[in-house]
C-alpha positions in Angstrom: 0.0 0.0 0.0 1.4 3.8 -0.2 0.4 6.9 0.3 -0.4 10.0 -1.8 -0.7 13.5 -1.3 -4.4 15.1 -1.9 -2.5 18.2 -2.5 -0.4 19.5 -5.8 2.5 20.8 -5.5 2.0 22.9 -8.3 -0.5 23.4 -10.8 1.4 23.7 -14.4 0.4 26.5 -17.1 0.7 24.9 -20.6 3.7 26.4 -22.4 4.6 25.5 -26.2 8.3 26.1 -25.4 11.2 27.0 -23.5 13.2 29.2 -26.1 17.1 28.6 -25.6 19.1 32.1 -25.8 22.8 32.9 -26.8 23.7 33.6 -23.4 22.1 30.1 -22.0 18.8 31.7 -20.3 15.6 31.1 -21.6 12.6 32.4 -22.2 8.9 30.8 -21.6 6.6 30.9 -24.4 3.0 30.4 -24.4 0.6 28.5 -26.8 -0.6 31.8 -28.0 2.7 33.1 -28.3 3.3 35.3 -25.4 6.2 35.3 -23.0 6.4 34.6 -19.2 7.3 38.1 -17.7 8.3 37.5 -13.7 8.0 40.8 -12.2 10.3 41.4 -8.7 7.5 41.1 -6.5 7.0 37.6 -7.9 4.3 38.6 -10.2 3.8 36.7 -13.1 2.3 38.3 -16.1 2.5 37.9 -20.0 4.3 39.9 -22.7 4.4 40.2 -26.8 6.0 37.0 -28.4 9.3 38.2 -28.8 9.9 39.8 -25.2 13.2 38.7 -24.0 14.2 41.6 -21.3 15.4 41.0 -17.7 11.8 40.0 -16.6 11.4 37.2 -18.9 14.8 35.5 -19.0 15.4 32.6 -16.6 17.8 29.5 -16.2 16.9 26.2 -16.2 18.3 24.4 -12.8 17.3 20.6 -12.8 13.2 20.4 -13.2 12.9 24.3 -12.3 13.0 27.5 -14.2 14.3 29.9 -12.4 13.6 33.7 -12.9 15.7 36.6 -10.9 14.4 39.6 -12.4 16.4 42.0 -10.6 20.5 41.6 -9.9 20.5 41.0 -5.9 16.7 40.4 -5.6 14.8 37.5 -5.1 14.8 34.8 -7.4 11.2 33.2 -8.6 11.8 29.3 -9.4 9.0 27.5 -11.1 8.1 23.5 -11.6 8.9 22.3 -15.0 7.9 19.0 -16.6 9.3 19.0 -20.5 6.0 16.6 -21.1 2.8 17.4 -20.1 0.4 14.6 -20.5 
């Protein structure tokens, strides 16, 4: 027998991609295009396909995406699963 949690850890937005840049951060981008934008406070909000500023870049560490919009600030890590079923 085991036991499971009745609780998600996290419930996962449906991206179409993580789009790989020069410098090795990515950027999240939505079905419809836009771009994950994670403002300082945590925020998360969605910009024009193409968006690629400080707010939207992130690293991928192990099965996270990590987002630290501001140098010295927080840093915003989010669950990733590169399948979705």
């Amino acid at each position: 027998m085991i036991g499971i949690g009745l609780t998600p850890v996290a419930t996962l937005a449906v991206a179409s991609r993580l789009e790989r840049l020069a410098d090795g951060s990515v950027t999240v981008v939505f079905e419809d295009d836009t771009v994950m934008s994670v403002q300082p406070t945590g925020a998360v909000e969605h910009r024009p396909a193409g968006a690629c500023g400080p707010y939207e870049r992130a690293r991928v560490q192990g099965q996270l995406v990590v987002f630290r919009p501001r140098a010295g600030g927080p840093a915003f890590a989010f669950p990733y699963a590169d399948r979705v079923p």
